[in-house]
Backbone as CSV, one residue per row, in Angstrom:
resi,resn,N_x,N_y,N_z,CA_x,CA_y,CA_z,C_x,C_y,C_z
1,UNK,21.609,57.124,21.045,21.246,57.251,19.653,19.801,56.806,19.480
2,UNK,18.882,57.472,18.476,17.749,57.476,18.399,17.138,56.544,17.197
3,UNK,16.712,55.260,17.656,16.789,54.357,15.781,14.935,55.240,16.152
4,UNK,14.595,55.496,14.943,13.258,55.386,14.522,12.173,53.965,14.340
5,UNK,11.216,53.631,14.382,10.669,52.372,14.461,10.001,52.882,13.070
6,UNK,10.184,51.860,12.467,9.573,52.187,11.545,7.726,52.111,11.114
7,UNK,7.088,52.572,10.904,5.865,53.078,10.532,5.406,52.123,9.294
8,UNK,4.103,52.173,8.939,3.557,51.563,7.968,3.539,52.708,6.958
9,UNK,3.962,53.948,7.237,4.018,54.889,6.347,5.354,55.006,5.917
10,UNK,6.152,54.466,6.031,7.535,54.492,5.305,7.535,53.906,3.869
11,UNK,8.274,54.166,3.127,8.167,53.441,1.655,9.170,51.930,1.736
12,UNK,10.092,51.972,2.848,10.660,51.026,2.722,9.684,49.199,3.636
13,UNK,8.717,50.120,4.243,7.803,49.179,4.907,6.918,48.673,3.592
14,UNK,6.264,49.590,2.640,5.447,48.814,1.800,5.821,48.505,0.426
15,UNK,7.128,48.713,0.339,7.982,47.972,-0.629,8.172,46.367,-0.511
16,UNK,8.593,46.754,1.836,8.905,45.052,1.675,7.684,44.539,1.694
17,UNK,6.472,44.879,2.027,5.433,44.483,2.071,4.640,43.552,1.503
18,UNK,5.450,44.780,-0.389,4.655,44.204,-1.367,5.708,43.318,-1.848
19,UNK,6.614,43.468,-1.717,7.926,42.135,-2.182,7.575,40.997,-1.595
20,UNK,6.653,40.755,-0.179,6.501,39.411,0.526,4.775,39.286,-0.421
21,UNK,4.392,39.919,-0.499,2.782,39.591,-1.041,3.023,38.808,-2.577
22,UNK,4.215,39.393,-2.988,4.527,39.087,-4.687,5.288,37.547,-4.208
23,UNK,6.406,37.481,-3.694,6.774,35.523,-3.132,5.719,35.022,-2.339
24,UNK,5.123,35.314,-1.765,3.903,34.662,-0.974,2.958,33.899,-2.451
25,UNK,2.629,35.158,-3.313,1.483,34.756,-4.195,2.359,33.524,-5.702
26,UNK,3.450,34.061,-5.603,3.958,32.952,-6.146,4.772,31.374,-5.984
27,UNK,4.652,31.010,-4.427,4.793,30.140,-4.110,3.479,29.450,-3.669
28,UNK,2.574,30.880,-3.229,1.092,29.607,-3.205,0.707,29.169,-4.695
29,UNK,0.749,29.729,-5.604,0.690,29.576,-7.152,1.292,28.366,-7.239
30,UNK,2.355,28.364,-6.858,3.790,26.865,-6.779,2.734,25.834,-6.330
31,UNK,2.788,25.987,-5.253,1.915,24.477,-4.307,0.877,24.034,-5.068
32,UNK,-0.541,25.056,-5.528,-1.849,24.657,-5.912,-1.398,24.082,-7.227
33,UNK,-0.123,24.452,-7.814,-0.042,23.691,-9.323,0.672,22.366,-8.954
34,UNK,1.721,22.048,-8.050,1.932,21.315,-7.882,0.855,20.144,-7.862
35,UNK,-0.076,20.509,-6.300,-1.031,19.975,-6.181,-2.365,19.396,-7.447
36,UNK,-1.876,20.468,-8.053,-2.649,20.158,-9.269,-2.027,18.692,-10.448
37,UNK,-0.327,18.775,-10.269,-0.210,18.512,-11.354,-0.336,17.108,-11.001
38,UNK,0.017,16.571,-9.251,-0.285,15.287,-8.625,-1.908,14.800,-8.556
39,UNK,-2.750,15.348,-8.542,-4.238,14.815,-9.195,-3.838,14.559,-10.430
40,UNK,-3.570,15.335,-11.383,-3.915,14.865,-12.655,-3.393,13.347,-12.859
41,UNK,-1.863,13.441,-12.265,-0.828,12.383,-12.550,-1.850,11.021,-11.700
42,UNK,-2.358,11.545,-10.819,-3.008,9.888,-10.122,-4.045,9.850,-10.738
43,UNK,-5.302,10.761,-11.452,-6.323,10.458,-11.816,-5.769,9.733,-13.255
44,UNK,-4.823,10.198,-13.825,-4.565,9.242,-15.137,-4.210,7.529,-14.528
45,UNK,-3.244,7.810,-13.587,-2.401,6.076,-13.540,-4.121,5.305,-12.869
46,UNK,-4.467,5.990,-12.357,-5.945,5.181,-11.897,-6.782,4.882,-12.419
47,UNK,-6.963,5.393,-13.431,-7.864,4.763,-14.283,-7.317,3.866,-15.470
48,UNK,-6.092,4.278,-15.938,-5.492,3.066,-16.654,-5.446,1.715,-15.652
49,UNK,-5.116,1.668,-13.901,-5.127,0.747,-13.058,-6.726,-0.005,-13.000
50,UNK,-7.412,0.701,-13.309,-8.609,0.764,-13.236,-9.607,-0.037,-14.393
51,UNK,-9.010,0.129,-15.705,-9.308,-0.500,-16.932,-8.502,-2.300,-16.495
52,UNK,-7.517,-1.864,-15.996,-6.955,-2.947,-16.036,-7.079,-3.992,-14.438
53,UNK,-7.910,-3.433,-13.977,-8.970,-4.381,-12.723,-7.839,-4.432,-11.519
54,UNK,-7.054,-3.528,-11.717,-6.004,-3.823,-10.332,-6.717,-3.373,-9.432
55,UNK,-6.499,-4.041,-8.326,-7.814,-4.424,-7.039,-6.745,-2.856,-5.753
56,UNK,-5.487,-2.091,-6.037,-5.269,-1.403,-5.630,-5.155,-0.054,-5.910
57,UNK,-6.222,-0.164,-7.196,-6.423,1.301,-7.927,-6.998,2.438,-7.043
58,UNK,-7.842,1.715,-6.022,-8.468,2.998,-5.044,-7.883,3.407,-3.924
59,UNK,-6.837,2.401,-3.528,-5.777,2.810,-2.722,-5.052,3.896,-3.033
60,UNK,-4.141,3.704,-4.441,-3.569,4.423,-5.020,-4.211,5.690,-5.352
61,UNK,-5.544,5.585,-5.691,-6.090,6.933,-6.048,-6.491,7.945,-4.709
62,UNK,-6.495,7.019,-3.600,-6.836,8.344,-2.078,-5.618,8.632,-2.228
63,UNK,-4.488,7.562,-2.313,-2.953,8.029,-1.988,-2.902,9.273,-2.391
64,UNK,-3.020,9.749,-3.631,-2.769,10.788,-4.906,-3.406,11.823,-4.116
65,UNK,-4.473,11.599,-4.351,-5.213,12.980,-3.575,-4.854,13.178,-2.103
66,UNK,-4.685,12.989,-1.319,-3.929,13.220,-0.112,-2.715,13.640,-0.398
67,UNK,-1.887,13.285,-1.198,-1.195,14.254,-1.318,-1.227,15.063,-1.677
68,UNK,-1.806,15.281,-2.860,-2.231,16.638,-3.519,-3.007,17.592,-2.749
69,UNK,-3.887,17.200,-2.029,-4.899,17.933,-0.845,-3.070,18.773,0.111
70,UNK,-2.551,17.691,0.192,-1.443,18.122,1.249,-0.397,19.569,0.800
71,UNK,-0.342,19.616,-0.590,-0.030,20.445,-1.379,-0.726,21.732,-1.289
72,UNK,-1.935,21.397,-1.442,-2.925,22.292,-1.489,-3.066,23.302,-0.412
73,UNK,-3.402,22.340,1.046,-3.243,23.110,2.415,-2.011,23.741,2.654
74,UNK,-0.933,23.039,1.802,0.989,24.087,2.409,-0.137,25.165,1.599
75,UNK,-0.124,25.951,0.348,-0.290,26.995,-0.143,-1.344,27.667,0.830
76,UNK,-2.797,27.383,1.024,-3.523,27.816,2.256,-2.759,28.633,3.327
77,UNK,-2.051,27.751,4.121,-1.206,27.724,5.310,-0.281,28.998,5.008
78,UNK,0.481,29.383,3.667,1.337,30.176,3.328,0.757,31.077,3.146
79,UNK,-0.998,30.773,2.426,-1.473,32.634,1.892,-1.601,33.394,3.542
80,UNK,-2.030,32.591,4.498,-2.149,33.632,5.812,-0.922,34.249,6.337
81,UNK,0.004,34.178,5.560,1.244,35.303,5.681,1.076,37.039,5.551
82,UNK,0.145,36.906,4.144,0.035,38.156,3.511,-1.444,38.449,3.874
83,UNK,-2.501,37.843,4.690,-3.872,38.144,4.920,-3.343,39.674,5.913
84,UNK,-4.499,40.447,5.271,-4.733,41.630,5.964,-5.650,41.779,6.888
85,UNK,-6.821,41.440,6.580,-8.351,41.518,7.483,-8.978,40.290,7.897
86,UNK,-10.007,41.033,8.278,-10.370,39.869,9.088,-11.257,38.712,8.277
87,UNK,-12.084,39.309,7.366,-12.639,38.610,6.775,-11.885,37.485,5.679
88,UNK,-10.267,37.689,5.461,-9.750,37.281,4.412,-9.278,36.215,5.453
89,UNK,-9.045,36.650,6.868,-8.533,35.487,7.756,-9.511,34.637,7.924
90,UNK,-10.959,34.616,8.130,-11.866,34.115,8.107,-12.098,33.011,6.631
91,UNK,-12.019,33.170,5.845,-12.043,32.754,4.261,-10.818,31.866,4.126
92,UNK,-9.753,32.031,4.806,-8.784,31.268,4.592,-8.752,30.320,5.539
93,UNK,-9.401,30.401,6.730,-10.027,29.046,7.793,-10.538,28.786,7.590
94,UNK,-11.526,28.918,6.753,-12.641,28.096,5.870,-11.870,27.041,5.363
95,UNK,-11.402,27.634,4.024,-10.650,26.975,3.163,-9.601,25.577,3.818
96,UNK,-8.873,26.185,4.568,-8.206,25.101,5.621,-8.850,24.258,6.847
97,UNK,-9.793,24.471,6.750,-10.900,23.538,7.460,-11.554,22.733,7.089
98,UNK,-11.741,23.193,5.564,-12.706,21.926,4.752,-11.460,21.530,4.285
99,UNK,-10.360,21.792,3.726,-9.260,20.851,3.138,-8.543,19.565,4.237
100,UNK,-8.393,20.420,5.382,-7.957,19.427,6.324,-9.193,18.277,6.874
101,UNK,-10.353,18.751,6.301,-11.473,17.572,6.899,-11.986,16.451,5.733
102,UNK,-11.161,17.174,4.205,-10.971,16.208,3.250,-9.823,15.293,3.377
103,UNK,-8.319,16.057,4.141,-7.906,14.774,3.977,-7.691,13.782,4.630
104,UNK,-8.299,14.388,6.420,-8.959,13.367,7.414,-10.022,12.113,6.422
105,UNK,-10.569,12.925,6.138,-11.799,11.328,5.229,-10.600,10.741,3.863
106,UNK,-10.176,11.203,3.391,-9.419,10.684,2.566,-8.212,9.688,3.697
107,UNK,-7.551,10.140,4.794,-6.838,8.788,5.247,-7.466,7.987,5.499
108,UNK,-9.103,8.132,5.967,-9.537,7.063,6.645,-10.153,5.910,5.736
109,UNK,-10.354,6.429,4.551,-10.636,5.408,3.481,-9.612,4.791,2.661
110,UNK,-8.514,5.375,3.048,-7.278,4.384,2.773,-7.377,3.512,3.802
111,UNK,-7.003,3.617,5.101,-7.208,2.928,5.932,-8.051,1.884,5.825
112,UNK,-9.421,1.724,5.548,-10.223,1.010,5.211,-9.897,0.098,3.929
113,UNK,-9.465,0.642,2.995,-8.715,0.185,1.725,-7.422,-0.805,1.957
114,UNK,-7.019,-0.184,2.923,-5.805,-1.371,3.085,-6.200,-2.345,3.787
115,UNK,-7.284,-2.310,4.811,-7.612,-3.293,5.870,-8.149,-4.267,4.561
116,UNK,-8.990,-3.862,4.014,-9.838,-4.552,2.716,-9.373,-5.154,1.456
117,UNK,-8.098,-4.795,1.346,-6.936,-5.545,0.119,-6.264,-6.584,0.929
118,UNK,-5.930,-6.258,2.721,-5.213,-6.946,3.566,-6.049,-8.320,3.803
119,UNK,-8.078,-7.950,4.031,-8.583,-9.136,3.832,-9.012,-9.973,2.783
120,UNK,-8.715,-9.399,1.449,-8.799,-9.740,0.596,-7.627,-10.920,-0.212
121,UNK,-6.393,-10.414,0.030,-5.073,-11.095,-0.196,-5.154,-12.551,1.297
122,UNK,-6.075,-12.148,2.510,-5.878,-13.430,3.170,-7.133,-14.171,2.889
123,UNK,-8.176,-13.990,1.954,-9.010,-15.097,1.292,-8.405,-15.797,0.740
124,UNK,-7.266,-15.287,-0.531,-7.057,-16.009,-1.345,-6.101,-16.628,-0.718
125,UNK,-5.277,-16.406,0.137,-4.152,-17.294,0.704,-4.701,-18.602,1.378
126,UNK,-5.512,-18.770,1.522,-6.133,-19.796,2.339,-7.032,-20.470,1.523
127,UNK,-7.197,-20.136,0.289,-7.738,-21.060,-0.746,-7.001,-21.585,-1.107
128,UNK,-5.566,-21.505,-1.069,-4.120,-22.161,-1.946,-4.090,-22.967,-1.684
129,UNK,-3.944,-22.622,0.250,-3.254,-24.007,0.917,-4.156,-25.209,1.273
């Protein structure tokens, strides 16, 4: 028996085509708002933390954005499902190259942030005693 392979000229190929381009574009839509809606949510609690001199407001605020960055790159990561060419593959390694090298610098200034609250909390412990 003879199956046919199917062709890019079939209608049932660019039906599913466009059915994956239409969930593709609305789950990267999903992520970047997500991502969006976690900045907003840390840029608010941080600056109320912030008015109010809490010494872990900048912790909290890389926290936020690292995640949100993390949000950001799933949608990236998902649009190269539906990339066609080359140049759109190109544009979207961009994009995921500078996001992933934001949130490399964003852990490492947490990192630094915690070492720096960590020496900060052992000043004052040793003024007590």
């Amino acid at each position: 028996m003879f199956i046919p392979v199917l062709s890019s000229s079939w209608p049932v190929n660019e039906l599913l085509h466009e059915w994956l381009s239409v969930m593709v574009n609305f789950f990267v839509i999903t992520l970047e708002f997500m991502g969006l809606i976690v900045i907003v949510y840390t840029a608010v609690k941080s600056f109320i933390g912030w008015m109010k001199k809490d010494p872990a407001t900048r912790l909290r605020l890389a926290e936020g954005l690292a995640m949100a960055l993390s949000f950001k790159l799933g949608g990236e990561i998902l649009r190269t499902v539906v990339v066609r060419d080359m140049s759109e593959i190109m544009q979207v390694g961009a994009i995921i190259i500078l996001r992933a090298a934001l949130t490399f610098l964003i852990h490492w200034e947490i990192k630094n942030e915690e070492q720096e609250i960590e020496q900060h909390a052992g000043k004052n412990h040793t003024h007590i005693e």
